[in-house]
N, C-alpha and C positions, 0 to 999 in steps of 0.2 A: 621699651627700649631706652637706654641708656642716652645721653647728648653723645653728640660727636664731640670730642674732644681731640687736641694733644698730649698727651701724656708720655715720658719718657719712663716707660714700663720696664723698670726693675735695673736701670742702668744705672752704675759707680758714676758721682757726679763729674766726675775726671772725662767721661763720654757726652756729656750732654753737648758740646757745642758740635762733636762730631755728627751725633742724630739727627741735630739739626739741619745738619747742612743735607743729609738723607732723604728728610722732609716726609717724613712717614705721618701719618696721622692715624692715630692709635681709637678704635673704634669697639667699644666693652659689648656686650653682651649675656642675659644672665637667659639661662634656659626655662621655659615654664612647660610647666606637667603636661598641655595640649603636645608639645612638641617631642614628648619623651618616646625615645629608640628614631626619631629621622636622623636621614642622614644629614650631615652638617651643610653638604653645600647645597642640598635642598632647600634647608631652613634660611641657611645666607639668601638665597635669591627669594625667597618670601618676605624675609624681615628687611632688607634693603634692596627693592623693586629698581633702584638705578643700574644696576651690574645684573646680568645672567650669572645662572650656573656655572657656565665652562667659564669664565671669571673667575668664581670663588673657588673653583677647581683647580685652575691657572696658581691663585693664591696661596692655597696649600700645598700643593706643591713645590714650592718655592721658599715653603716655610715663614707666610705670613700672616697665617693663622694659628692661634695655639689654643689648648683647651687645656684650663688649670694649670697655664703654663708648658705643655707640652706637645711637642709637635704630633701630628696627627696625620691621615690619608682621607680623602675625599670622602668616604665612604662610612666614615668615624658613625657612628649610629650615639645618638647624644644621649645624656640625661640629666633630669628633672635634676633643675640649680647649677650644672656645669657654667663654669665659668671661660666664653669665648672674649678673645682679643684679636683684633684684626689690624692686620696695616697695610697700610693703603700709602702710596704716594701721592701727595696733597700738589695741588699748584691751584694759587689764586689768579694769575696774573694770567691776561691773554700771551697764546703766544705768536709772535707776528714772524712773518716771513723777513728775512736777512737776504741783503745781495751779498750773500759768501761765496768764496773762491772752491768750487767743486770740480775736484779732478774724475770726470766720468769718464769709465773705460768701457763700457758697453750701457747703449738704450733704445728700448724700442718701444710701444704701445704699452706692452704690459708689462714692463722693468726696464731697471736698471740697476748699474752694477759700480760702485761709488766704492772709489783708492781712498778710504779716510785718511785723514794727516794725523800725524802724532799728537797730542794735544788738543784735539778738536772732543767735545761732549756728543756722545752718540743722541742722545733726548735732555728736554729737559728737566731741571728737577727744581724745589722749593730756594729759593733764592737767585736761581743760574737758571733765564728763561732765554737768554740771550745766547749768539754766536756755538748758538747748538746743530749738527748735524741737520736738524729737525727742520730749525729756520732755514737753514739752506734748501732745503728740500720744496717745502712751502712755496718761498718765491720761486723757483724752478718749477714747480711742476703744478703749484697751487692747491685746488683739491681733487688733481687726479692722484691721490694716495691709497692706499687702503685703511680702513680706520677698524678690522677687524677686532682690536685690541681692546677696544670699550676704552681707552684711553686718550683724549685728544692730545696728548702732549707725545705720541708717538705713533703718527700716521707714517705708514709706509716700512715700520722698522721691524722685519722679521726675525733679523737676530743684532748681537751688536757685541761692540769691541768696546773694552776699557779707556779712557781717555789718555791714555798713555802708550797706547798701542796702538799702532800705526796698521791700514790694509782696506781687505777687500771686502765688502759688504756688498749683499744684492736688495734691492728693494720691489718692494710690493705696489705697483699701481692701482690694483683692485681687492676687495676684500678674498674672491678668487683665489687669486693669483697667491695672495697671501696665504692661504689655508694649503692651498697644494704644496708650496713651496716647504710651510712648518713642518707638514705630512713630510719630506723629503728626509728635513733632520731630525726627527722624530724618530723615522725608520733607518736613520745611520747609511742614507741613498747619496749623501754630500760630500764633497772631497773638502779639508780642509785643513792646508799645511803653511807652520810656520817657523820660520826663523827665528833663533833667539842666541845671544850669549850669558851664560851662566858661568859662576864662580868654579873654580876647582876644575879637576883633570876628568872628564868620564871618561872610566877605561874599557866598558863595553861599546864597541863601533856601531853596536843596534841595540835594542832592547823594547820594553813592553812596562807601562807599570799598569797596574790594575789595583788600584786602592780606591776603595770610596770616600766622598766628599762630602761636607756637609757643614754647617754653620760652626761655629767655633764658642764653647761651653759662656768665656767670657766677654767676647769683644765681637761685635755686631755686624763690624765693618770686614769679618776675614771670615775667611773659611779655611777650614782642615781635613786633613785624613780623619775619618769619623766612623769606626767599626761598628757603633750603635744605630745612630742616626744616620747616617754617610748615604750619599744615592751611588750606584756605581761608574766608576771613573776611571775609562781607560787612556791611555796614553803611549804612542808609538815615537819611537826618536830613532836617527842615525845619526852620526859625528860627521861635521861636516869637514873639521880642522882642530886639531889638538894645541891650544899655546900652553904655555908652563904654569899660569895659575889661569883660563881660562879654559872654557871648549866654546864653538859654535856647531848648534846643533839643528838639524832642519827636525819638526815635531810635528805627528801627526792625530787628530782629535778622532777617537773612534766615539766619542761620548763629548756632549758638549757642555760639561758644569759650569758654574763662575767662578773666574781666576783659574780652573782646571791645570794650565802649564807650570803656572808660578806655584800654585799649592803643591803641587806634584813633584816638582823638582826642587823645594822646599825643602818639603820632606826630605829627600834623599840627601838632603846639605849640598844641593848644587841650585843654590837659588839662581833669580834671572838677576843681569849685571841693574844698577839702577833700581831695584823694587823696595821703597821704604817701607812699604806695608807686610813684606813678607824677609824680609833680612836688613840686621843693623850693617853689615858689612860695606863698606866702601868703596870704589876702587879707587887707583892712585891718577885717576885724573876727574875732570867734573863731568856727573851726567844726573839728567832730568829728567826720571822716568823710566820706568823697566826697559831695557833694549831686547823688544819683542815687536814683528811685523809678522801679520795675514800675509803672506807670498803668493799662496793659490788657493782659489776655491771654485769647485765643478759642483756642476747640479744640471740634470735635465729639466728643458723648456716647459713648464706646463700647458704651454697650448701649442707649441710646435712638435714636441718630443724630443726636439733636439739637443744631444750632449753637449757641455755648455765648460769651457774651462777656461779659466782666468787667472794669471800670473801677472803678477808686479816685481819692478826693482826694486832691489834693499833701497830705502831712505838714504838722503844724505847723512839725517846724524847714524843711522845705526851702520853706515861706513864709517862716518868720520871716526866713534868708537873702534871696528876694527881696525883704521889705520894706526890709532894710537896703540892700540895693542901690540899689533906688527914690530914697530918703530919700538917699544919697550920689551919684547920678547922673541922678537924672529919666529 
């Protein structure tokens, strides 16, 4: 086996300070003859005894594993001299519990159910250990989390929101609690709807898109409609209000990719208002950040059974955006 290394694998050096900030740790692998036709995340969790299988499974999936550079499925069956790369999110730094301000909208023994703020980091990553969701969480609850994740730097986090996006997350106090809940959105058992304003008129008052998604040919940090690669990616919207060069839309996740809304209505050239990563477009006043908020999300109790739904208010700023739109468009 190869050193663990960093390595910024195959990126224009115009990316390297972005990678970094990513904080991947890029881990080589060469195949030998003993290990020719296993499947790969067999062989991961033999060749590096620190992570399980469903890990390295978790990994591929997710498109952190590649074989001669190409994306692969868990069950890749290898061969003698293939060439694995693996990335792994690195953090040296312990991570300490934060007395951060947490809006909790429901908690009991085995969860809880956390209003993120806009701006707040759902975990943490290489450089950014601090004023993360995560720390919040820690000093609140300590180590009643679930750590099912094999990750310490994201106890209790079953799914998570963009640091720009504002909502409703549930968290996992047991590793339990955690698994049942994944099984939930896994099986599309979740309700999960949100708010957004986007550029341009949509002139359908409902619709559906269904395009898959999947990492983006050159740039590491986005993802795209992806007909080759792409996992599939569905997408439910109504109009909530039509202005003249905007709409606000309530959207609903039948599938939960990364960035899923923003790529999605991307594509169609109705990006979200705010999103530097997905449109150079501006609007004609200042905003910091996609104007996108988690509204509502249901999911049944894993050890009560009971149906379980949660709604939030729009944020201040993503009113204070609607009011300026009002006041410039009626």
């Amino acid at each position: 086996m190869k050193n663990n290394k960093i390595k910024l694998h195959g990126l224009p050096k115009s990316k390297e300070a972005e990678s970094q900030q990513i904080g991947l740790q890029e881990i080589n692998l060469t195949v030998e003859k003993d290990f020719n036709d296993s499947r790969i995340d067999v062989f991961l969790s033999e060749k590096i005894k620190e992570h399980t299988r469903s890990y390295f499974k978790n990994l591929i999936n997710n498109g952190k594993v590649k074989v001669n550079d190409l994306d692969i499925k868990p069950n890749y069956k290898l061969k003698e001299n293939d060439n694995i790369a693996i990335f792994i999110e690195k953090i040296d730094e312990e991570i300490k519990p934060q007395n951060l301000k947490l809006d909790v909208i429901y908690d009991d023994e085995y969860l809880a159910v956390i209003n993120k703020p806009r701006g707040m980091v759902v975990h943490p990553a290489v450089g950014h250990t601090e004023n993360t969701l995560v720390n919040a969480l820690l000093y609140k609850y300590g180590k009643n989390l679930s750590y099912i994740n094999e990750d310490k730097n994201r106890p209790g986090i079953v799914h998570r929101l963009d640091k720009d996006t504002s909502g409703v997350l549930v968290i996992a106090k047991s590793d339990f609690i955690h698994e049942e809940l994944k099984k939930q959105f896994a099986n599309r058992e979740t309700t999960k709807k949100y708010n957004c304003i986007v550029f341009g008129k949509v002139k359908e008052e409902n619709g559906i898109i269904n395009e898959p998604i999947g990492r983006h040919e050159k740039d590491r940090l986005k993802r795209c409609v992806n007909y080759k690669n792409g996992k599939e990616a569905i997408t439910e919207y109504r109009v909530l209000k039509h202005f003249k060069n905007f709409t606000l839309l309530e959207v609903s996740l039948i599938t939960g990719r990364t960035h899923q809304i923003r790529v999605h209505f991307s594509h169609l050239n109705f990006p979200v208002v705010g999103d530097a990563l997905y449109t150079k477009r501006k609007p004609p006043f200042n905003v910091d950040g996609q104007i996108l908020h988690g509204k509502v999300l249901g999911f049944t109790h894993p050890v009560t059974s009971e149906k379980m739904l949660f709604e939030t208010d729009l944020p201040d700023y993503f009113l204070e955006v609607l009011r300026k739109i009002e006041m410039t468009e009626g």
